[in-house]
Steps between C-alpha positions, in 0.01 A plus 500: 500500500586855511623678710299830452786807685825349278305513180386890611914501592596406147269763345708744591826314362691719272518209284240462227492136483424467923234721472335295189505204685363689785221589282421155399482389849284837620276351238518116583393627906121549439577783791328828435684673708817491234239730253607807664847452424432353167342806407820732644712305302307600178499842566889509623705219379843630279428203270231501203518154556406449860207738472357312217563124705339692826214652251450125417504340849255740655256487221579065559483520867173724502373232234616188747333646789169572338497151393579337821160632592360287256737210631754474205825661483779478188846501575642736225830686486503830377759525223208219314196729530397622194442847407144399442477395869677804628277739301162309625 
């Protein structure tokens, strides 16, 4: 499992690559409470690249917990999501 304050640790990694596969793990947690800092990472992160990956895994995650209501969820990592899916 994981563990929720060393993936929020390696967000702020000056290293492009950590804070991808932070990203993908934010997104893997079903935890909303990872959508606030999804969404500063959008609106701060140097890279064009990690927005678009945290774009991606908020617009999964917010997908993933809407359908846990309905008592499926879809493991999906965000560099797969289609533009489609991102735009819906």
């Amino acid at each position: 499992m994981y563990n929720i304050n060393e993936i929020m640790f390696d967000l702020e990694s000056p290293i492009e690559e950590v804070r991808e596969k932070a990203i993908i793990a934010l997104t893997k947690s079903n935890d909303i409470r990872v959508i606030p800092k999804l969404q500063k990472i959008i609106d701060n992160d140097p890279s064009v690249q990690i927005r678009y990956f945290a774009r991606k895994a908020l617009w999964l995650l917010k997908s993933r917990i809407g359908n846990v209501e309905n008592g499926s969820v879809e493991e999906r990592d965000p560099r797969t999501c289609t533009k489609k899916q991102l735009d819906s």
